[in-house]
C-alpha positions in Angstrom: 184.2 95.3 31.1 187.0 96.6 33.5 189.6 93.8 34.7 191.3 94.8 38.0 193.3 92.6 40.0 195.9 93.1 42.8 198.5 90.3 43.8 201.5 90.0 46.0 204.8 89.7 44.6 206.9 90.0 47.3 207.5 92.4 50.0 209.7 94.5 47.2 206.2 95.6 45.4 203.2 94.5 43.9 201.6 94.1 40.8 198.1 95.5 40.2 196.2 94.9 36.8 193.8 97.1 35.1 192.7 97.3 31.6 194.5 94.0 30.4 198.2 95.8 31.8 200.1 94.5 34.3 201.6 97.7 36.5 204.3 96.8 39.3 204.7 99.5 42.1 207.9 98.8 43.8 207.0 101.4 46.9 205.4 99.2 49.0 204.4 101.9 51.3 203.0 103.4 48.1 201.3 99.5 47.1 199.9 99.0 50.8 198.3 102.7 50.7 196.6 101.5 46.8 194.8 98.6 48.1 192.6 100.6 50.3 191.2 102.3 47.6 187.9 100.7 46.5 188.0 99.4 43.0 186.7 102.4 40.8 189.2 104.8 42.6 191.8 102.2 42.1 190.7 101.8 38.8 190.9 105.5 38.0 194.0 106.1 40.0 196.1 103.4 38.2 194.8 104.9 34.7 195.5 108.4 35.6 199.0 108.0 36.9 200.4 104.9 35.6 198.3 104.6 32.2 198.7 108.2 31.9 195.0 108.5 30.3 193.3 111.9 30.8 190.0 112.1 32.7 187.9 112.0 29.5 189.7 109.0 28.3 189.0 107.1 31.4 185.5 108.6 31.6 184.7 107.1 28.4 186.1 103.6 29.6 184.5 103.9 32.8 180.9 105.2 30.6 181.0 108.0 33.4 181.2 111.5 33.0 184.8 113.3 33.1 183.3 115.0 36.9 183.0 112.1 38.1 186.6 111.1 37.2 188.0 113.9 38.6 186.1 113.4 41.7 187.4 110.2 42.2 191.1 110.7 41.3 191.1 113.5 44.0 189.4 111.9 47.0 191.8 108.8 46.0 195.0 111.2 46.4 193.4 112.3 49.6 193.4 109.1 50.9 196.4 108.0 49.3 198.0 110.7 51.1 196.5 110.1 54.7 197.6 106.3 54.4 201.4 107.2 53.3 201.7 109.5 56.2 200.7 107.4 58.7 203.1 104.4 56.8 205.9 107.3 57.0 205.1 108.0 60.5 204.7 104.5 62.2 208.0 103.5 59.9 209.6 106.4 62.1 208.3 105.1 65.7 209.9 101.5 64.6 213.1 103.4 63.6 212.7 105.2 67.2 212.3 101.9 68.9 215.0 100.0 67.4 211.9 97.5 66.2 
């Protein structure tokens, strides 16, 4: 069974869980942008790039086929990208503003 949890730690980072491993992302621009992901492209994305575990290795803990791993890990960077530029961009209107 696949354990994933999220938490707060502060507004330094957070700590997401998956797989019984505890991962802190200190980008909170980067964090914020993770929790929109549902939990099988979370899942897949924190195995890929934190677990480093190839897509056959995550296919077989996920009992999906490596296609669908790949699938996932790419419309999650799609989307992890989208969120981080519009964190990057309304970061720059508040710089702008002076708020």
């Amino acid at each position: 069974m696949l354990h994933l949890s999220v938490e707060l730690e502060s507004t330094e980072g957070k700590w997401f869980q998956v797989l019984g491993y505890d991962i802190f992302v200190r980008d909170i621009l980067l964090a914020e942008a993770l929790e929109c992901l549902n939990e099988r492209r979370l899942s897949v994305t924190l195995m890929s790039y934190f677990l480093d575990m190839s897509d056959a290795e995550i296919g077989r803990t996920l009992n999906v086929v490596r296609s669908t791993v790949y699938e996932h890990r790419k419309k999650s960077l799609e989307i992890l990208r989208k969120k981080l530029k519009e964190g990057m961009d309304e970061q720059g209107e508040e710089k702008a503003t002076g708020g």
